[in-house]
C-alpha positions in Angstrom: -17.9 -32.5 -145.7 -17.1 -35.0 -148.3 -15.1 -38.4 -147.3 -11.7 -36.9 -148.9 -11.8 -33.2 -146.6 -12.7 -36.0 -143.5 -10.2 -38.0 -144.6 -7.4 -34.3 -144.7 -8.7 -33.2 -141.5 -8.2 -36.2 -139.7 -4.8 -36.4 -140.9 -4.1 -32.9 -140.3 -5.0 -33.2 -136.6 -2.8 -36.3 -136.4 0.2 -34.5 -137.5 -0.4 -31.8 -135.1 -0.9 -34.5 -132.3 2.5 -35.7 -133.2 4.3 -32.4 -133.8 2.6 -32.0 -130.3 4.5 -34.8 -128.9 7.9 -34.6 -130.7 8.3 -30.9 -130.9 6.6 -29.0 -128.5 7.9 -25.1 -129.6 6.8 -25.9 -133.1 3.3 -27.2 -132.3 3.1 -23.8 -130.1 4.0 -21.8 -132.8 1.9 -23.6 -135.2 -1.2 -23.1 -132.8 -0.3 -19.8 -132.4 -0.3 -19.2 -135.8 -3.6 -20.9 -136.2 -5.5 -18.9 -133.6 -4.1 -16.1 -135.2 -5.5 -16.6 -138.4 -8.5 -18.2 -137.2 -8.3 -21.3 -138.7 -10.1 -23.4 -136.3 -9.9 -26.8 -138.8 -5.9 -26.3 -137.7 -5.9 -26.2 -133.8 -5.2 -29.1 -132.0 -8.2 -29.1 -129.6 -7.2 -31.5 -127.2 -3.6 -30.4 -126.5 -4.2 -27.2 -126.5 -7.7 -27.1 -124.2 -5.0 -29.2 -121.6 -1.7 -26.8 -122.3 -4.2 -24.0 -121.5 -5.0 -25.2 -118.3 -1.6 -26.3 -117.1 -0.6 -22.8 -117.7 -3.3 -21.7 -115.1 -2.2 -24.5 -112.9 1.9 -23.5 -113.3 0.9 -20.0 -112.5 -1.0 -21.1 -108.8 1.8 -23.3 -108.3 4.7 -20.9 -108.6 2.9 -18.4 -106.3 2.3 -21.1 -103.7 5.8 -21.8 -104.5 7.3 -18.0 -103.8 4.7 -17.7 -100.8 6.3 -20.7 -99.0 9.9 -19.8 -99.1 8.6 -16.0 -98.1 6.9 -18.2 -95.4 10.0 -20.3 -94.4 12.4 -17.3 -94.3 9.6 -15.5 -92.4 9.6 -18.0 -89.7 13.4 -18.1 -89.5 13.3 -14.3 -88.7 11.2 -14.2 -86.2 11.5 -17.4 -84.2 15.0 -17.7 -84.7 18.0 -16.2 -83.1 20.4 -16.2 -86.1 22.0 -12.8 -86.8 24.0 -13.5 -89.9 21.7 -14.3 -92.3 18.8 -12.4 -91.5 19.5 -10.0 -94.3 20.4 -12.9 -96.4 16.8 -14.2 -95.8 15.5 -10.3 -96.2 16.7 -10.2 -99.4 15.5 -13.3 -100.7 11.7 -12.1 -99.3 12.7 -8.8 -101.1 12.9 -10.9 -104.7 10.2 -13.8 -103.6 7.4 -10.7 -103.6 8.6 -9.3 -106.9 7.9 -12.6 -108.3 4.4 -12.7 -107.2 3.9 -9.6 -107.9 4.8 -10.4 -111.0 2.3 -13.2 -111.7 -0.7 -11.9 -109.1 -3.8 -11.3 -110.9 -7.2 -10.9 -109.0 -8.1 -14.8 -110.1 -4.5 -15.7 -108.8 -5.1 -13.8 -105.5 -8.6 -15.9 -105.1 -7.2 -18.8 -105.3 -4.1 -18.4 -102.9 -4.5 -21.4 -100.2 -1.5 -20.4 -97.4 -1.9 -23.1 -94.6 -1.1 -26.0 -97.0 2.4 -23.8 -97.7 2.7 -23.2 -94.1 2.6 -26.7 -93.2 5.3 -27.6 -96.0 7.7 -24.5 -94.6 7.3 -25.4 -91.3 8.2 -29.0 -91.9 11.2 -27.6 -93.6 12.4 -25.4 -91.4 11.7 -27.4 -88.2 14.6 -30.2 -89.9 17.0 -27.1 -89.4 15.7 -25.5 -86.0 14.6 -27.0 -83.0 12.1 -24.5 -82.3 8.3 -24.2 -81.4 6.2 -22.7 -84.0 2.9 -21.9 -84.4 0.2 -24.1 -85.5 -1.6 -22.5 -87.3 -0.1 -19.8 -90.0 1.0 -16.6 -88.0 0.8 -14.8 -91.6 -2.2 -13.4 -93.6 -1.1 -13.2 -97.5 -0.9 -9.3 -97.0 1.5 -9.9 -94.2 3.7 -12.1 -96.0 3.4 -9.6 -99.1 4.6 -6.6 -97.2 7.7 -5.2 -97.5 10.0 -5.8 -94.7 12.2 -2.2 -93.5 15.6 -2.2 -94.2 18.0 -2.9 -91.4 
């Protein structure tokens, strides 16, 4: 590679790094495009080695996310008393499971960690109830994904 195609290169990359940090979409689209058409000299390897493993990260942490609120509505129905909003809760359970069913993949479901969301729902819903709960999680993931009968 001669001085001047290390010299375009370089450059190149630095324009990418900055679309990177001023216009996100377009550097996506860009990289896209790149990968595409297999120009490797085009891809931004450092962004886009640490975009693709915040998307793995983003999809953990949304599960995680949807399993603690199944969690928190979970332990409202059943060591609560509360009649009125117990199909409230049902039907947010309902939509939390569609979202992870939405996103589960078998690498997902390996790496699906529920005691650290049970402590976080517990703590939550322990501000709003003055109940005893269990210490450990009462719920395996298959419980928690289970669809609850109609009432």
């Amino acid at each position: 590679m001669s001085s001047i195609d290390s010299m375009i290169e370089t450059d190149e990359n630095n324009n990418m790094t900055n679309l990177y940090e001023t216009d996100f979409i377009e550097w996506t689209i860009k990289q896209a495009q790149a990968l595409n058409d297999h120009n490797i000299k085009a891809l931004d390897w450092d962004n886009l080695k640490e975009e693709i493993e915040d998307l793995g990260k983003e999809q953990i942490n949304a599960v995680h996310s949807f399993l603690k609120q199944i969690i928190i509505h979970r332990l409202k129905l059943d060591y609560t008393n509360e009649i009125l909003s117990r199909g409230h809760w049902m039907d947010e359970i309902d939509d939390f499971q569609d979202e992870i069913e939405r996103r589960l993949t078998k690498t997902l479901l390996n790496k699906i960690n529920i005691e650290p969301e049970y402590e976080r729902a517990k703590r939550k819903v322990l501000k709003s109830y003055k109940i005893n709960l269990p210490d450990q999680c009462p719920y395996t993931f298959e419980d928690l994904m289970t669809r609850l009968p109609d009432n």
